[in-house]
C-alpha positions in Angstrom: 126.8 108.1 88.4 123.1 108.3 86.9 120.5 107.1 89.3 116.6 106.2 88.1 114.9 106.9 91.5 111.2 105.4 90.7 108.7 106.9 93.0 110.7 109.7 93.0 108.2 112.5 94.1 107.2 110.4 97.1 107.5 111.0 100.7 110.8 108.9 100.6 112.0 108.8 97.5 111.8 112.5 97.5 114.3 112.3 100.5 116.5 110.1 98.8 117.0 112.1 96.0 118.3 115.2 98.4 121.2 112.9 99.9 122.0 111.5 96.0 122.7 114.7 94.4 124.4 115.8 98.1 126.2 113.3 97.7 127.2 114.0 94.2 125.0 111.5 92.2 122.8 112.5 89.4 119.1 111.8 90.0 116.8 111.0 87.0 113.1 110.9 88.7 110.1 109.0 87.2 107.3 109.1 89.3 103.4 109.3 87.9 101.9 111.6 90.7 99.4 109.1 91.6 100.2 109.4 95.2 102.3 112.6 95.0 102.3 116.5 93.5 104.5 117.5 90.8 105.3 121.0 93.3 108.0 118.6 95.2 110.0 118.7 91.9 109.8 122.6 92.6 111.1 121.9 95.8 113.9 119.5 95.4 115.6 122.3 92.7 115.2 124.7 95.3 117.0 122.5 98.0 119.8 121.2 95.8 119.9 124.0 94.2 120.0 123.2 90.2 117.3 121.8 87.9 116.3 118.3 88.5 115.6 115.7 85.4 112.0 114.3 85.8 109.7 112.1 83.3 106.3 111.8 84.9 104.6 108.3 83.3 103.9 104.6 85.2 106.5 102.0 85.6 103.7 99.5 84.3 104.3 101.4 81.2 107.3 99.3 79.1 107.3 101.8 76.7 107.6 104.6 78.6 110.6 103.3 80.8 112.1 102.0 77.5 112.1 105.9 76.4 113.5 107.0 79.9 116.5 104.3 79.9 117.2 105.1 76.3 117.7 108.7 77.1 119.5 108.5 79.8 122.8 106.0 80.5 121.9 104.7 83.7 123.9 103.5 86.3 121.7 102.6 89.0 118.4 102.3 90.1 116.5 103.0 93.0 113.0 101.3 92.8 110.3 103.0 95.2 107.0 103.2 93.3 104.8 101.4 95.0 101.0 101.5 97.0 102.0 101.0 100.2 99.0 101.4 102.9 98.9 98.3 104.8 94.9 99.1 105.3 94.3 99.8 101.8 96.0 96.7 100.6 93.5 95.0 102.3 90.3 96.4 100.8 91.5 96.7 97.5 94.1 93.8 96.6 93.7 93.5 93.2 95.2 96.9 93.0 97.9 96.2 95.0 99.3 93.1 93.3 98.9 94.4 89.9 101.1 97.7 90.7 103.5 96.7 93.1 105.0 93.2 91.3 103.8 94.1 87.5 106.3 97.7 88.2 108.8 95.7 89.0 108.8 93.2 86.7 108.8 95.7 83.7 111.4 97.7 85.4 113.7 94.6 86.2 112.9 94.0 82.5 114.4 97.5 81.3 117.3 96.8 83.1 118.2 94.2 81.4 118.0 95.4 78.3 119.6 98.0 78.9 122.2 96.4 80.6 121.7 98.6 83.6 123.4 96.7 86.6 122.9 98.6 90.2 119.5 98.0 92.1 118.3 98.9 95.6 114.7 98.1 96.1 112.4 99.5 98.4 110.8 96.1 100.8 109.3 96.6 104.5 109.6 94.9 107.9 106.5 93.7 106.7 108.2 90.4 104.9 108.4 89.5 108.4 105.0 89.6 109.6 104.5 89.0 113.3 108.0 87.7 114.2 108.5 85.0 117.1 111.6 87.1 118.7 112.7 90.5 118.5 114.2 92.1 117.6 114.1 90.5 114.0 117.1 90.2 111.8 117.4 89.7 108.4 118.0 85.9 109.0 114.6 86.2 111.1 111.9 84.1 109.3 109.6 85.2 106.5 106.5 84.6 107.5 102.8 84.6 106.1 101.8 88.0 105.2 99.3 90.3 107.2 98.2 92.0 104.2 98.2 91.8 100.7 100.8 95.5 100.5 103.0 93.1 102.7 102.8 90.1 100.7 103.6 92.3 97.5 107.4 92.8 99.6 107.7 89.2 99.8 107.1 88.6 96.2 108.9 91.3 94.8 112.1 90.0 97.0 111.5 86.5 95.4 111.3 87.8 92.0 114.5 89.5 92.2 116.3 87.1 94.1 114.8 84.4 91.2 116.3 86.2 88.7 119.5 86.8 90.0 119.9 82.8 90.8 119.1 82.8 87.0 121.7 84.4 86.4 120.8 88.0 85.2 123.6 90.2 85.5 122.3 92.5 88.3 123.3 93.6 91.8 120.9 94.1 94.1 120.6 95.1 97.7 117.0 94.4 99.2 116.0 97.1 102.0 114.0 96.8 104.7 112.4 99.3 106.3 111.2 100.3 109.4 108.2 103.0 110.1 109.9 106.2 107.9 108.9 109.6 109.5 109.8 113.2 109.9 110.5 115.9 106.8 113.6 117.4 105.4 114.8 120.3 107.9 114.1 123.3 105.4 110.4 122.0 105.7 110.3 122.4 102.4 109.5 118.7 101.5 108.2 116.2 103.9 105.0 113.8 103.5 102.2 114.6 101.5 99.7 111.9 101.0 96.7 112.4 99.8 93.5 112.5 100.8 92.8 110.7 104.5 96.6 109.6 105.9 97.5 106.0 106.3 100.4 106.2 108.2 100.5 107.4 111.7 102.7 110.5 111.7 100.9 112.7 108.9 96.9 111.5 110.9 98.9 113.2 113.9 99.9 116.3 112.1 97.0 117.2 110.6 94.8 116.6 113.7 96.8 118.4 115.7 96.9 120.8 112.7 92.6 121.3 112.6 92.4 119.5 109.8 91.3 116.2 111.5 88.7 116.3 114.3 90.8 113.5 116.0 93.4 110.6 115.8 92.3 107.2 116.0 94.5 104.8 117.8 93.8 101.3 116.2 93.6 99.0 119.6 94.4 99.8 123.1 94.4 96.0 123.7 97.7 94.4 122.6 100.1 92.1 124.3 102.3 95.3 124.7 103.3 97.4 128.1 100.7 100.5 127.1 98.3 98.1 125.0 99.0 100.2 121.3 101.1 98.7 118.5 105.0 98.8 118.5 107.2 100.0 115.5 110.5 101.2 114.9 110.2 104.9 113.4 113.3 106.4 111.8 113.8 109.9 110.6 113.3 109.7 106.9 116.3 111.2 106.2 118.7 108.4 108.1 116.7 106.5 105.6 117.5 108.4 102.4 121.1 108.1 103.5 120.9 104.7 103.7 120.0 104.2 100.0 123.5 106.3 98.8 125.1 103.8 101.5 123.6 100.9 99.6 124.8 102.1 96.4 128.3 102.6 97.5 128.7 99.6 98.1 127.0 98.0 94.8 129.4 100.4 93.3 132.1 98.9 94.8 131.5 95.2 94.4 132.9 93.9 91.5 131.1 90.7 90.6 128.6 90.0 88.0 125.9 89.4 90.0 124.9 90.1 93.6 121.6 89.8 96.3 121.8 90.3 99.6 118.7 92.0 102.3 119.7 94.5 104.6 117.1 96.0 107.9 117.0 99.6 108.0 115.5 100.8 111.1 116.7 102.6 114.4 116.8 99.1 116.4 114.3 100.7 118.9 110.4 99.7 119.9 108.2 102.6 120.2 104.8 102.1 121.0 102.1 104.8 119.3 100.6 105.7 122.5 104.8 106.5 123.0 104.8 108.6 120.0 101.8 110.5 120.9 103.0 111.8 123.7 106.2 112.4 122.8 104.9 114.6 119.7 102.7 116.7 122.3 105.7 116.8 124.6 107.9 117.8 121.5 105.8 120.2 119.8 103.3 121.1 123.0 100.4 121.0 120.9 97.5 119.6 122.3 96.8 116.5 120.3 93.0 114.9 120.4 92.9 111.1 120.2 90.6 108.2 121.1 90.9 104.5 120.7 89.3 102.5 118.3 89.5 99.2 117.0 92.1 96.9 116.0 92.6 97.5 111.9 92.4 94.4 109.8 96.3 93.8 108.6 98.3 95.6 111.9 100.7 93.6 113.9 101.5 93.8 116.9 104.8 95.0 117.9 108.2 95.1 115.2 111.8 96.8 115.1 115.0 96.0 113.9 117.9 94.7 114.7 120.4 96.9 112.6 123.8 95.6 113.2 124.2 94.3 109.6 123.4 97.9 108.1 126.2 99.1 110.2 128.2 96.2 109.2 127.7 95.9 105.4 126.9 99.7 104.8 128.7 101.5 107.4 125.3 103.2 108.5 123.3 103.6 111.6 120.2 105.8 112.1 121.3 109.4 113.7 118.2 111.5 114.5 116.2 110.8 117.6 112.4 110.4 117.3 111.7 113.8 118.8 114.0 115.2 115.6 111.5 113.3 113.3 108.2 114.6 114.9 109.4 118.1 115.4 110.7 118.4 111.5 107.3 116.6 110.7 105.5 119.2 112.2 107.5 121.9 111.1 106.5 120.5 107.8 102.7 120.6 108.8 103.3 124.2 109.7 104.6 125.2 106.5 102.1 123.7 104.7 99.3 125.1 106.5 101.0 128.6 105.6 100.9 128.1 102.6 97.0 127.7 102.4 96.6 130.7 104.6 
């Protein structure tokens, strides 16, 4: 089975195309580097082992995706190219909504036409904003949006579910995901963003790395037991194996049309003040941090309940959160070779 895996040199979707071919799908990558390196290609061929097919070019671009779906019959797709900083969303919106929902309409599009019928798409715990109970569900309400990157979930899910309640012959499974962390265990890939981090795991790295003076913790003042935000963090590869999970079963569903949402997370609350520790206590790397203020689109605290994953998909996060911070800086080691 041909898989299009959008976003495909990204921190997850780079992942995700490991446990595809491992799992003895054929990937097809599209990704424009915006927010990646063409090197993880490199990388991918040497952990699978063969030569991998990738088009570099912009999902905003119909004509380009109309080349990719003609030269390839494809099965499936994977959609993961998106902006994603929560902070970044913030200052520049425009950017945001113009990427994130025009991709996906022009890919949605493609499909069509090219009668193309398997979709898992990439959404965020986000769609939930700051939830009334934990820990949410995917019956849990959807809620206003903290920031425009969340917002961008919500409508993406409602385009898709529109279309399929207008009857467009596609099957689609809606993910949600936690706080993804951690690198693939050869250290070969792992995340790579560009510039100044967004997310917390790679600021942590690098800082304890030399590369960053010091990690700022975003609020020490929260209704939470140590005062610092609470997420769910799952290793990035229990993730990646939740996306073949989701395609085995859109594989297997014969109807003409299908849409259902799906929590992928570890079903566990970690604060960051947690994590920070636990990374120096992992690694035993000193770690310099100080708190700052609260960052303009954060909630407070989040994580899963992931009983319908295991339900639906059959899957259920396996690696502990020391795994993820000790492969993430194994990752951060070998890149730091690498300059040297």
């Amino acid at each position: 089975m041909k898989i299009l895996v959008t976003g495909g040199a990204g921190f997850i979707g780079s992942h995700t195309v490991v446990a595809l071919q491992q799992n003895g799908f054929e990937t097809v990558i599209v990704d424009n580097l915006s927010n990646a390196q063409d090197t993880v290609i490199q990388a991918l061929e040497k952990i699978v082992k063969k030569k991998l097919t990738f088009h570099q070019g912009d999902c905003n671009d119909a004509a380009f995706l109309s080349e990719v779906f003609k030269q390839h019959t494809i099965e499936g797709v994977i959609h993961f190219a998106a902006y994603k900083a929560v902070g970044e969303s913030v200052k520049s919106p425009l950017k945001y909504y113009q990427n994130n929902l025009n991709s996906l309409m022009t890919l949605l599009q493609q499909m069509e036409a090219s009668q193309t019928r398997n979709l898992v798409f990439s959404s965020s715990c986000t769609v939930y904003g700051q939830p009334d109970q934990l820990p949410v569900t995917e019956d849990s309400p959807i809620k206003l949006a903290t920031s425009p990157y969340g917002n961008t979930k919500q409508v993406c899910e409602e385009i898709i579910s529109d279309c399929i309640a207008a009857h467009m012959p596609i099957k689609a499974l809606v993910l949600r995901y936690f706080n993804p962390i951690g690198a693939h265990a050869s250290a070969l890939i792992g995340e790579l963003p560009i510039g100044v981090p967004n997310n917390l795991i790679p600021y942590v790295t690098q800082t304890a790395a030399g590369i960053r003076k010091e990690l700022s913790i975003f609020g020490d003042d929260y209704e939470t037991p140590d005062g610092t935000c609470i997420r769910d963090y799952i290793h990035v590869m229990d993730l990646a194996q939740a996306h073949v999970k989701a395609l085995q079963f859109l594989q297997a569903r014969s109807v003409a049309s299908f849409y259902d949402t799906v929590n992928i997370g570890t079903g566990e609350g970690k604060s960051v003040m947690e994590v920070v520790k636990a990374f120096i206590k992992t690694t035993q790397v000193a770690l310099h941090y100080t708190i700052a203020e609260r960052r303009a689109g954060d909630i407070e605290q989040i994580y899963a309940n992931a009983d319908k994953a295991k339900r639906l998909l059959g899957w259920e996060a396996k690696h502990s959160l020391e795994e993820a911070l000790g492969d993430a800086w194994r990752w951060q080691q070998q890149l730091e070779k690498k300059k040297s």
